[in-house]
Structure formats: structure tokens, C-alpha cells
N, C-alpha and C positions, 0 to 999 in steps of 0.2 A: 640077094639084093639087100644092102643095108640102109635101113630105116633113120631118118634123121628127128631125132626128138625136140621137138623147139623151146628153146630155152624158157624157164619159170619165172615169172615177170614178179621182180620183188617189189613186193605192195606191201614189207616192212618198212617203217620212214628209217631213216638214217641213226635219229638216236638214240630208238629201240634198239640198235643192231650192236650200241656201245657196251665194252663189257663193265663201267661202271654203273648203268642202269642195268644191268643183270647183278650185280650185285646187292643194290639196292632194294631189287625188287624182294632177293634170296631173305634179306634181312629185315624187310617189312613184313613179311610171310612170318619169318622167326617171333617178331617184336609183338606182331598178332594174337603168337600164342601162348608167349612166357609173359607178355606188360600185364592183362590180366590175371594171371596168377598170381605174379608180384605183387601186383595192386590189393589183393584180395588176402594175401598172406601177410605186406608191410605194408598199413595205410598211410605210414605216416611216411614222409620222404625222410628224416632220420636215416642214417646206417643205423640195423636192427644188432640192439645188443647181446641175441642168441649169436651171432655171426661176428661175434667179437671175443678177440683171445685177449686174456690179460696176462699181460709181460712180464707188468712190476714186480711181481713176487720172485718169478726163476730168476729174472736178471739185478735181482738183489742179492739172492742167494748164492748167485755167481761171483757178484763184484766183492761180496763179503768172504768168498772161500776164499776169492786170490788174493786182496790184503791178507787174509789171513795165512796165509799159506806161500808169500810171497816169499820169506827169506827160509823157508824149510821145504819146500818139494822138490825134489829132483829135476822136474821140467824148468822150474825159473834158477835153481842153483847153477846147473851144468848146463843151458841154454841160453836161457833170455838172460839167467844174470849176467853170462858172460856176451853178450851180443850187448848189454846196457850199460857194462865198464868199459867196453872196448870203443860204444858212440862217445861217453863223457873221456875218454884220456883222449880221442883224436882230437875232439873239441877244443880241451883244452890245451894240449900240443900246441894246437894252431893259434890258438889262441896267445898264449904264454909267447910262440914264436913273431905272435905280430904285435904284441906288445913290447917285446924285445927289439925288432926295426925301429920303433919307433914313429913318430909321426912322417919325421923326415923321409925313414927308410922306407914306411909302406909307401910313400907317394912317389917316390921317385922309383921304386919297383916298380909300381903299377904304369906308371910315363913309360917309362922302357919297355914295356913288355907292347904297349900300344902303339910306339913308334916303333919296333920293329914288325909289327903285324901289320900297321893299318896307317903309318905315317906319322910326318910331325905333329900336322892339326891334331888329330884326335890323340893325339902322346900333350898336348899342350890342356887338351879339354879334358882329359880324365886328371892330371894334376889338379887342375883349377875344379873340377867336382871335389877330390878327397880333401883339398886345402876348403871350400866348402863346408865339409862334415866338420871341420874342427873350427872354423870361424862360428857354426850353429852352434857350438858346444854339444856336439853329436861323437865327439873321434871316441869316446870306447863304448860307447851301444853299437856304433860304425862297426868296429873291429868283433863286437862281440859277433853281431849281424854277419860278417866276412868268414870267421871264422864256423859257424853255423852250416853258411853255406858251401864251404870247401870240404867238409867233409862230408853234408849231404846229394852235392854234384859231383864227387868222385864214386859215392857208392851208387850211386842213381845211373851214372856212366855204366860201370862195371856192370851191374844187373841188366839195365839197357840192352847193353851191346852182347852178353853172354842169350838173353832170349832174342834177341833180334838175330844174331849168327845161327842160334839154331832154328828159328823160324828161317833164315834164306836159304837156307841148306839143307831144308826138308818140309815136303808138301804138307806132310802130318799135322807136326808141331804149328805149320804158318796157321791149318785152319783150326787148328786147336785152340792156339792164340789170338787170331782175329776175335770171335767174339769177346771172351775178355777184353783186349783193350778196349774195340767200340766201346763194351761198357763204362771200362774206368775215364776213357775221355769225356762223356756225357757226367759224370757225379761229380757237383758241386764241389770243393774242395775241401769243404766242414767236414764234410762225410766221412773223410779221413781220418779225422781226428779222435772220434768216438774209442773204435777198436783199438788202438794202438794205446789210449790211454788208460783203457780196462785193463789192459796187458801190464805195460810198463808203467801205471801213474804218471800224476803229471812229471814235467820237467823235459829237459834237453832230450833224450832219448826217444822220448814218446814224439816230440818233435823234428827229432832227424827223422826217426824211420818213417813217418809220417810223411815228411816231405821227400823220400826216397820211392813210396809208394805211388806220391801223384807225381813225380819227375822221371818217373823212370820208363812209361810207356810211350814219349813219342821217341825215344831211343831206342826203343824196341822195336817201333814201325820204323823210323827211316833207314835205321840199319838194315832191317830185312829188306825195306824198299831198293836201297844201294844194293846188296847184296843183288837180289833176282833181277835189278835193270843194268846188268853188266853183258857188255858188250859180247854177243855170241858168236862174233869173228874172231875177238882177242881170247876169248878162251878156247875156240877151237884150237888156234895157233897154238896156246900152249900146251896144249891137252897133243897136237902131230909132235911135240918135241920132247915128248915123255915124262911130263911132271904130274907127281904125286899129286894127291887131292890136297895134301896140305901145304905142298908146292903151287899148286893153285889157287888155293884160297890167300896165299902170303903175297904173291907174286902177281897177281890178277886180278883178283876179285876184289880185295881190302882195296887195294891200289884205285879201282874204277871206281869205289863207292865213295872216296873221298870227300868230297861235295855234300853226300848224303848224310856221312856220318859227320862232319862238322855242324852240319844242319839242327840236326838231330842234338849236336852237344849245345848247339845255340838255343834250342826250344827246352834241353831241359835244366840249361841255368836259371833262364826266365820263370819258369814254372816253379823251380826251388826256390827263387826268390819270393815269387807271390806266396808260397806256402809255406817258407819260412817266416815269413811276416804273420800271417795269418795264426798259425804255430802260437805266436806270443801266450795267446788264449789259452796253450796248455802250462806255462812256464819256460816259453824258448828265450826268455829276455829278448836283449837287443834292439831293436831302433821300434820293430814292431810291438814292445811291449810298454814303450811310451805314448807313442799312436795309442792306442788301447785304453791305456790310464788315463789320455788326455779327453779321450772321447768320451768314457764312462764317468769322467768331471764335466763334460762339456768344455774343456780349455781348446780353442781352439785353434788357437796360439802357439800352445805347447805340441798339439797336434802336425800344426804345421811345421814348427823348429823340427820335426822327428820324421815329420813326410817328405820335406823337399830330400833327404840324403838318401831315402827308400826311391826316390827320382832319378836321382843322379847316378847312383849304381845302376839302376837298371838300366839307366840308357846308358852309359859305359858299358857294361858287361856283354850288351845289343850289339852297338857297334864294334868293340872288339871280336867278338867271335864270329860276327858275319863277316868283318874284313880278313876276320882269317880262313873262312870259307869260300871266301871270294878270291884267293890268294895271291890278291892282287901286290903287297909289298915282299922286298927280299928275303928271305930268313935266312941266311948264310950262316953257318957254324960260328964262324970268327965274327959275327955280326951280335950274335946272341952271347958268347963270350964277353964282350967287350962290353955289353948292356950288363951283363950279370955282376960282373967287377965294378959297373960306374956304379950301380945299385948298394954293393955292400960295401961300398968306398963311404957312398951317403950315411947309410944306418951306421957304421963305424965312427966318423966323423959325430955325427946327432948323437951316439952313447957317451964317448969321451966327453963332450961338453954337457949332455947334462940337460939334453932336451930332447925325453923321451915322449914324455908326456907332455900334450899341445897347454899351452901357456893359458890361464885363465884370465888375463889380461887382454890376449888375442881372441875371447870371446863376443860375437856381437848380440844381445838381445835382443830376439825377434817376438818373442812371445806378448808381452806387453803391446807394444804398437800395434801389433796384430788383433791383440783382445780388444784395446781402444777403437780398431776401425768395424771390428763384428759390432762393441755395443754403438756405434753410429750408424750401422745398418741396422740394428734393432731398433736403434730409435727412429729411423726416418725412410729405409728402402723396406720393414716388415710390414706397415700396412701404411693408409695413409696416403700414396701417391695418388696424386690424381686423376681421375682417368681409368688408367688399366690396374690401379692397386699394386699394393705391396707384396713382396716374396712368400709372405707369412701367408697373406688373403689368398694367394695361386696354390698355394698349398693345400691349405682349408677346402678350398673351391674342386680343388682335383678329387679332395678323399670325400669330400658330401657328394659331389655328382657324379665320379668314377667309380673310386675303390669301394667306397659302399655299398651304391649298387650292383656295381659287379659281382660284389663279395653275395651279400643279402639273396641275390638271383640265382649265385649259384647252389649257396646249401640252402635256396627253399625248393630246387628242384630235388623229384626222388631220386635218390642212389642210383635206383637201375636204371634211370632215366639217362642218368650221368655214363655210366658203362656205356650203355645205349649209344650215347652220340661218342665217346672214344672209338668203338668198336668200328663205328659206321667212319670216321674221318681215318683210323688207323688200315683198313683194308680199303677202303677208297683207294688214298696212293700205294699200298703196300699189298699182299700179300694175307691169305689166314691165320698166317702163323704170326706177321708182323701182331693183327688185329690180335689175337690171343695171348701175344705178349702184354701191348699195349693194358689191354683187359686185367688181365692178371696182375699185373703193378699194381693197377690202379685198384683192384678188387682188395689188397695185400693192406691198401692204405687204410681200409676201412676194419679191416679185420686186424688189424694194429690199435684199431680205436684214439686215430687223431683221423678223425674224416673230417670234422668241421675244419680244424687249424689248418688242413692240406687245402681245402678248399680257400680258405683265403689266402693261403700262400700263392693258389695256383691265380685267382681275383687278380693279384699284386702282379703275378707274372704275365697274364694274358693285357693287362693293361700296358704294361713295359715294354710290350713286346710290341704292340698297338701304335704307342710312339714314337718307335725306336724304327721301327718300318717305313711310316709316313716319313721322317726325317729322311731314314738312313738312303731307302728311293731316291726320295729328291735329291739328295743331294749328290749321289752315286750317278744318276742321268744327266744331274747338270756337269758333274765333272768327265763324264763321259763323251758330253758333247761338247766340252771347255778345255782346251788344252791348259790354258791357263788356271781356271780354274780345279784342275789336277793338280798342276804346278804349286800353286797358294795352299792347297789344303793336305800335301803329301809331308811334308813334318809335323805339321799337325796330328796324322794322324799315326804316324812314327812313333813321336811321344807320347802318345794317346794309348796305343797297342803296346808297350813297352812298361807302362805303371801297372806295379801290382795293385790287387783289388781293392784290399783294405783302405790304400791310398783314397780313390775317391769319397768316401764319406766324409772325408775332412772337409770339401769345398761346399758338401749341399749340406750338411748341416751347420756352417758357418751362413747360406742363407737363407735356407728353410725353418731348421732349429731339425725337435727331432720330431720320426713318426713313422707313419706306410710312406706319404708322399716323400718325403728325402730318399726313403729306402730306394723307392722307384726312380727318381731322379738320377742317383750314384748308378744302377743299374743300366738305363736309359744310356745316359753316357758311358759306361764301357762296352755296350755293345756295338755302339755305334761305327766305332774303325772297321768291324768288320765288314757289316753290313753293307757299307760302303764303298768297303776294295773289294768285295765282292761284286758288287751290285753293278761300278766300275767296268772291272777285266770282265764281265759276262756280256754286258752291253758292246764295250773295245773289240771283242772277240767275235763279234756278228761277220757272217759273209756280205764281204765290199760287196761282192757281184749282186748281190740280194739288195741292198740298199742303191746302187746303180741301176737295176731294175726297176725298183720302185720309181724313181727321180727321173727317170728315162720317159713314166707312164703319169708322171706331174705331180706326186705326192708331194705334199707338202712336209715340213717338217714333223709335225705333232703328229701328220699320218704315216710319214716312217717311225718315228718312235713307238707307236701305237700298235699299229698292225704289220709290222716287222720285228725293230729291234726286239721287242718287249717278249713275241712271241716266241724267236729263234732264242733267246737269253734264258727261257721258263727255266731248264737247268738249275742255272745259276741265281736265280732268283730263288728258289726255290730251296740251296745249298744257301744263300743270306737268310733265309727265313728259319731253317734249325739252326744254325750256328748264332742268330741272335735269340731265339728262344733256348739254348745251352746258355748263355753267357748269361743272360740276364736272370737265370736264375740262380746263377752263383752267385750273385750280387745282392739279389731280392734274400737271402738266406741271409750273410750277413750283415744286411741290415736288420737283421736282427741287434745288434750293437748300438744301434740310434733307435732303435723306436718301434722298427718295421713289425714286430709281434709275430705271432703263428708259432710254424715250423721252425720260423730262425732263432725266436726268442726260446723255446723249449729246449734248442740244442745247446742256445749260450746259456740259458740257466743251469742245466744239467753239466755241461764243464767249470763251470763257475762254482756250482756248490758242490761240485762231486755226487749229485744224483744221477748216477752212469744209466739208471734205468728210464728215465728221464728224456736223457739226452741221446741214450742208443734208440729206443722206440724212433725218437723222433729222426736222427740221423737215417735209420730202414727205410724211416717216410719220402725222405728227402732222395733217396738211392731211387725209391720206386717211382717216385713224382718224375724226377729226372730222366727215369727211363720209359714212363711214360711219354712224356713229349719227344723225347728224341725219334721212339717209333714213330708218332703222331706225325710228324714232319719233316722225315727224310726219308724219300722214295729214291729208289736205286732202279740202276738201269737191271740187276743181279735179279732185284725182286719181283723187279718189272717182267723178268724173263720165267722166273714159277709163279707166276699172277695164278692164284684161281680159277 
């Protein structure tokens, strides 16, 4: 006869039973018993300088063998020399070739190539942008700028697409590669800069490869992503008709991935531009390298004569290759023919007459005017308004009551104090291992001995991030419940998403002046496109039936939004909250250029003066800062599934 045991009545509450109060508990237990030992071994909260390596010396005596050894060792003669003649002659190939169209020639190539991609309009607006560059007195930083970038998006393709083919076409290689990218998506853009310059010195080279290195891994993911999401009914079919795997891959897979690999060439033109521009820092000239000079005078005039053509290419460049991912206009053979003759009909025409070079007469001076209405903002919107004060006093106002204390709060907390609460937010949403990365970064920063400078970089970043959320929220939920307001603010943030970075410093140090506060402000606004299309399509994306449920039981608005959208969205909220803590530190870095100090200042010092030990220390910092927060703030469904 079988005996029925009656079930054990759980008299544990609910959120005992959660496995982030198990964790906690695990790491309050830990904290018990390693805080007093810390405490007893480092009284002071300092990072302790037994637990600190010093760099300078080896990475002097590194950057001193390769000068010295630069034009005599077999690895830079029969290598990099040849990988460093072979960036400077495509360069200028292209160069020399778009000097040779001419003004006329390149503009009317570029018309063409956009009317036959993407239609008349946008063939009518990329004229009127490059006719632009030459009314600013910008067409040969333009061309230099163009030319920059045509050889570092064809090599950044080429690498792309060769790791991304063999990432879709082998389980290995994808996860071999996954982590890498993750990484290199999350690092500041500076960060690149460092290595590539110890190598090749400054100049063009160090600046293509540089920008080939941060362009070249979403080419690598979306290709592989094309690649593995191809249809597994059209490759069966081809696979019953007997075709070879490289009959397959020609005939089926490339074919299907279309979409993805234009995608892909679209995300890493953009990206070679922002980092082309940013480049300048090492010696890449061109439009970013008057940006640069203008800032470091404070002209901000001249800054802007050199930003708006850094604008207009990229939204060109935007628009044309998503319309040709969209594949919405004709490409006919005979279509492209007949563009390619009207093209060199032009540039032949423009050589014979004798107007290669844009006319100095057809110059408009923006700089001046522009400098005149900054010093009327100094004199009357920097402090002084009545009421809510001037730009200058909001500035002031942020860094005495924000950035200061933030900063002050954090390096007067102890080190392990600091690990302590990573540890605990990084396995909160993640995993031991994420927590141990996390750690380890962050441990790395201190043992590099910039822990104070990281600390106020990170001040600058956790503030940015603070109002770049408030903002980027609201205003993500009002356009989620706004058609209209979607409507109003989606070129905005088109062109918003589309300006490389360096660009925004122009506008907030024209009202700010310089400092942390501008630094944050430039940053603040480029994060914010995301946060917002994010914040957006996660909210859009809720189950109707879920919110008809609700409305069915009398909720009202603020309690659908509330205790619905908000909830079913966590996701996606959650994916706006790392992608603007990514973004906003690449910005907070180079603000270092206006004011911002830390991390960013020690990188641009050290590329500025050639103290490479300097500037690599501080770039490691910046690699490990970066990948700190990235663990700290993206929880995965992957991670969520080996939880602890």
C-alpha cells in the first residue's frame, strides 16, 4: 500500500528563494572576510603602491628600440615597411586621382553614383553637400579626407568580409571571434590609436591601419550574421542539385546575405569616418586635422568651417549605402555606363578649361561671423541671464555639484571597496565569470597606476550616463506613445547618429568654453540617438494583447506605461543603458581635447608629445575602463542561462 507524503509547506518568503539574494548573501560572507584584512593590510583607500607596476621604463625602452631600429630590422624593412609604402602610394593614388577630376569631376561622380543607387533627390543633395566643401574653402582637406577614407574602407571591407566568411562557415572560428569583437566594439576609439603609432609613428599609415582596425569588425559580425541566417530551404535545394560548397557559398549563401553585407559596408564606412577624423591626432591631415587645430586655438569658427563638410559626408555616405542596401533604385548595366561617361565627360570638360582647383573667389567666409557670434555669446548668454543664468554658470554649477563630488566620492572610497561594489553589480546581472572579468579590468587599472585619473574619468562617465538616461527615457516613451512625435524627432536623430564624434565638441565648446562639463555635454549628446531608438522600438515592441489586457481592467495610461510597458521592455532598456554607457565614454575620452582631463588628457598628451609610455599606460586604462562597464551593464539571455 503506498503511503502519501504531504507536501512541505514553504515558510521561505519569496525573496529569499531569488537567486540574486543568494548571491549576495555568497558575497557578503566573502566581503566579511577579505574587507578586514584589506582594511588591516591598506588603511588608506589609495591603490597601494606595492600592487603597482611601473611601465615607463620598459615601454620607453620599447618605443626607443623601434625608432631606433625602425629603418634597419628585418621585421619593419620586409613587413611593416612594406605594408607602410603600400597605405602612403594607395593614399595618394587616390588622392592624385581625385585631384585630377577635379572639383567639377568628383561632384558630378559622386551625383551619379547616388542617382543611380538611391535616386534623383539624394543625387541632387550629395552635389549640393560637395559643392558645400568648396564654397567652406574645405575641397582639398575634402579630398584629402576622401581619399583617407577609400583606402581604409576598402581594406577594412576586405578583412571584414574574409573573418566574417570564415566565422559563417565554421562553428570554431565564430566563437573564437565572438569574443574579440565584443571587445573591440566596446573600446573607445582613442585606444587605437596608441599601438598602431608605436609601430608605424605618426602619420597616414598609423592612421589608415588604425582606422581599418576599429572598421573592420561590424563587417566581420554582419557577414558572418548573413552568412549563418541564410535560408535552410534554399540551401537544401541547392545542396539535392549537387553543388559544390563553393558552389554554394557563390550561388546561395553570398546571394542571401546581401542585405547583411551591404549593412555591414554601411556600419563600416561610418565608423572609418569617425575614425578617420579622429586619426588627425596622429598626423592623418584632412578636414579632421583642422577640427583639431581649431580646437586646440579655441577657433571656433574655423572649427566649424571644417565640421559642417565632416557632416555632410557622412550623411551622404549614410544615405547612399543604405539605399543601396535597400535596393530600392535600378542598377541596370547600361544605367551605370551611361553615368560613368556623363562623369568623365565632366572631369574632362573641368581639366581642358582649367578648373581643377575650386576657385578662391567662390569661397564664403564662415569663420569670422561665426567667431563674432561665439564672442556675443561670451559676452551675454555665458553668465549673467537672469533667472536661470548663463551657459558658462550651468557649467560651473554641474562640475561644483556633480563632477566634483562624484569624482571626490569616488577616489575617497577604498580600492577594495571599489572592486567590492563592481564585483557585486557585475554578477548581479551576469554570471562569475562576467564578475571576474569585470574585477580584473578594473583591478588592471590600478595596477597600471592611473587609479585616481580612471576614477575621474569613470565620475565624468557615470554622470553622462545619469543624463543621458533621464533624457534619453523620456523622450524614447514620449515618442513611443507619439506617432507624431517619432515623426518630428527621426531626422533628427538620423543626423544625430550619422556625425562622427570629434564633431560634437565644436558646439559645446562654442557654449560652454572648455573643461569636464563640455566634455560631458559633447558626450551626453552622442549618446543620446541611441538611447532613444532603443528605448523607442523596445517600448513599440510590447504585446498589443498585454496592454489591451491591461485597458480592458481600467488602467490608466501612466499605469500601462508603468507596470506593463516598462516591465515587458526591461530587455531593451537595459540594451539603451550599455550602449549609452559604451558611447558616452568614447566621447568623455576625447574630451580630453577641450578640457575634460583624466584618462583622455594623458592619451592626448602622450600622442601629442610622443610620450608613447604616457599615452599606452593610459590607452590599457581606457581598454580596461571600457570593459569594465560593458560587463557591468549588459546581461545576456547566454549568461543568464550559466548564472551561478
Amino acid at each position: 500500500m503506498a503511503t502519501v507524503t504531504a507536501p512541505v509547506p514553504r515558510t521561505v518568503p519569496a525573496v529569499l528563494r531569488h537567486r540574486a539574494v543568494h548571491k549576495l548573501v555568497l558575497l557578503a560572507a566573502v566581503a566579511a572576510i577579505l574587507v578586514p584584512l584589506a582594511n588591516a593590510r591598506w588603511a588608506s583607500g589609495t591603490w597601494p603602491d606595492a600592487l603597482t607596476v611601473d611601465l615607463s621604463d620598459p615601454l620607453t625602452r620599447a618605443s626607443d628600440w623601434i625608432v631606433d631600429n625602425r629603418d634597419s630590422h628585418p621585421l619593419f624593412l620586409y613587413f611593416f615597411g612594406h605594408v607602410s609604402n603600400a597605405v602612403v602610394l594607395g593614399v595618394r593614388a587616390v588622392y592624385l586621382v581625385l585631384l585630377a577630376a577635379g572639383w567639377a569631376g568628383v561632384t558630378a561622380i559622386g551625383a551619379l553614383v547616388a542617382w543611380r543607387v538611391a535616386g534623383i533627390r539624394l543625387a541632387l543633395g550629395t552635389a549640393a553637400a560637395f559643392l558645400a566643401c568648396g564654397l567652406l574653402g574645405m575641397w582639398v582637406p575634402t579630398m584629402q579626407t576622401l581619399a583617407l577614407m577609400v583606402v581604409a574602407v576598402l581594406a577594412s571591407v576586405l578583412v571584414g568580409a574574409f573573418l566574417g566568411l570564415a566565422a559563417g562557415l565554421s562553428d570554431r572560428m565564430d566563437r573564437a571571434l565572438r569574443p574579440v569583437l565584443d571587445t573591440m566594439q566596446v573600446l573607445p576609439a582613442y585606444a587605437y590609436l596608441l599601438p598602431v603609432v608605436m609601430v608605424f609613428g605618426m602619420g597616414v599609415p598609423a592612421a589608415v591601419l588604425a582606422t581599418v582596425v576599429y572598421a573592420a569588425p561590424p563587417m566581420a559580425r554582419l557577414t558572418a550574421l548573413g552568412l549563418r541566417g541564410a535560408d535552410k530551404e534554399v540551401l537544401e535545394a541547392v545542396d539535392s542539385l549537387g553543388a559544390t560548397a563553393r558552389q554554394r557559398l557563390l550561388t546561395a549563401r553570398i546571394p542571401l546575405a546581401r542585405r547583411e553585407l551591404l549593412l555591414g559596408l554601411n556600419q563600416t564606412i561610418m565608423m572609418a569616418l569617425s575614425m578617420a577624423v579622429i586619426a588627425s591626432v596622429i598626423g592623418a591631415g584632412g578636414l579632421g586635422d583642422r577640427v583639431y587645430q581649431a580646437l586646440a586655438s579655441v577657433d571656433v569658427g574655423a572649427a566649424l568651417a571644417a565640421g559642417i563638410p565632416i557632416v555632410l559626408l557622412a550623411v551622404v555616405l549614410d544615405r547612399v549605402t543604405a539605399a543601396a542596401g535597400d535596393g530600392t533604385e535600378g542598377s541596370g548595366r547600361r544605367g551605370w555606363v551611361y553615368a560613368f561617361v556623363a562623369a568623365l565627360a565632366v572631369a574632362v570638360a573641368g581639366r581642358l578649361m582649367g578648373r581643377l582647383d575650386w576657385p578662391d573667389a567662390w569661397v564664403v567666409q564662415v569663420a569670422q561671423p561665426v567667431n563674432r557670434a561665439v564672442d556675443w555669446m561670451t559676452a551675454h548668454l555665458y553668465s549673467g541671464v537672469p533667472v536661470v543664468g548663463g551657459t558658462a554658470d550651468w557649467a560651473a554649477h554641474f562640475t561644483t555639484w556633480v563632477l566634483n563630488p562624484l569624482r571626490d566620492g569616488l577616489q575617497w572610497l577604498p580600492w577594495w571597496s571599489v572592486l567590492l561594489v563592481v564585483a557585486t553589480l557585475a554578477w548581479l546581472i551576469g554570471t562569475w565569470r562576467t564578475a571576474l572579468t569585470a574585477v580584473l579590468a578594473m583591478a588592471a587599472i590600478g595596477v597600471l597606476g592611473v587609479w585616481e585619473p580612471s576614477l575621474d574619468t569613470l565620475s565624468q562617465v557615470l554622470a553622462a550616463v545619469a543624463v543621458t538616461l533621464v533624457i534619453g527615457f523620456a523622450t524614447g516613451i514620449a515618442a513611443a506613445r507619439s506617432d507624431r512625435v517619432e515623426r518630428l524627432l527621426r531626422p533628427v536623430l538620423d543626423v544625430f547618429q550619422t556625425m562622427p564624434q570629434f564633431v560634437y565638441l565644436i558646439p559645446v565648446v562654442a557654449l560652454f568654453g572648455v573643461g569636464r562639463a563640455p566634455a560631458v555635454a559633447a558626450a551626453v549628446v552622442y549618446a543620446l540617438p541611441a538611447v532613444v531608438r532603443i528605448t523607442t522600438q523596445g517600448l513599440r515592441q510590447v504585446d498589443p494583447a498585454a496592454l489591451e489586457s491591461s485597458s480592458s481592467l481600467g488602467a490608466t495610461a501612466w499605469q500601462q506605461l508603468r507596470q506593463v510597458q516598462l516591465p515587458l521592455a526591461r530587455p531593451a532598456l537595459l540594451l539603451a543603458v550599455n550602449q549609452g554607457v559604451v558611447l558616452v565614454l568614447a566621447v568623455v575620452i576625447i574630451g580630453g581635447l577641450v578640457g575634460g582631463g583624466a584618462l583622455g588628457y594623458d592619451a592626448v598628451f602622450g600622442l601629442a608629445q610622443g610620450d608613447l609610455a604616457t599615452g599606452l599606460v593610459a590607452g590599457a586604462a581606457i581598454v580596461c575602463l571600457g570593459l569594465m562597464l560593458d560587463r557591468v551593464t549588459q546581461p545576456t539571455e547566454r549568461r543568464a542561462k550559466k548564472g551561478a
